[in-house]
N, C-alpha and C positions, 0 to 999 in steps of 0.2 A: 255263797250264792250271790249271784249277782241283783242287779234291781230289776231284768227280766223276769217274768212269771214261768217257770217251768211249765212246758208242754212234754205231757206224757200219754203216749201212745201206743194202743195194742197189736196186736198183729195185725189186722187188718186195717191199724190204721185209725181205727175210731179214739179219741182222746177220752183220758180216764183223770176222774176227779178223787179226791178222799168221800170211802164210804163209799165205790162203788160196790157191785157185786162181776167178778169175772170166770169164765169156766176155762180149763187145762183144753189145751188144742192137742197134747201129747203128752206119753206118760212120764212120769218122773221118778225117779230113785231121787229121797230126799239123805243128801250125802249125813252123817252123824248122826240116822234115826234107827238105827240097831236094822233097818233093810225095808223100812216102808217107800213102798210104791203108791205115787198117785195117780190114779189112771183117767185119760182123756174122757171128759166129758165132766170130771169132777166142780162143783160151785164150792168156789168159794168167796166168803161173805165178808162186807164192810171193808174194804185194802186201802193201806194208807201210802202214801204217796213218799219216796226219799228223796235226797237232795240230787239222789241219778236218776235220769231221766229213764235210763234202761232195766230199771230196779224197781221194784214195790214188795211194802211188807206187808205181811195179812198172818191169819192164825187159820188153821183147821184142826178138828177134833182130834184129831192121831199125833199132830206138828204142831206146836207154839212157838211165836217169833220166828215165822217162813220167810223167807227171800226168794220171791220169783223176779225169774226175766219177762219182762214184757213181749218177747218175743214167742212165750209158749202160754200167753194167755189172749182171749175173747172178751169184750163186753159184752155182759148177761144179759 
């Protein structure tokens, strides 16, 4: 990573720090979880920030160690 500060962004735009909280704008098929769907409107808690800008990890009850896009997430 460079000496710039990663700016990371949700759909809408709003920048997202570590430890925010974001909600699903759309549902998801999470690929390798035997067929769990998360569905729009879903919160989820505390997300940490990767070295991609288009990327963030977080945990949910059903999924540990998740990979969303920032594109199908909301700040809470």
């Amino acid at each position: 990573m460079s000496d710039e500060e990663l700016i990371v962004k949700d759909a809408n735009g709003a920048r997202l720090a570590d430890g925010d909280n974001v909600t699903l704008i759309k549902d998801l098929k999470v690929k390798g979880s035997g067929g769990v769907t998360l569905k729009r409107g879903t919160l989820i808690k505390n997300i940490r920030l990767t070295y991609d800008e288009d990327e963030i990890e977080c945990n949910h009850e059903k999924v540990r160690g998740l990979v969303l896009r920032t594109e199908f997430v909301k700040k809470a």
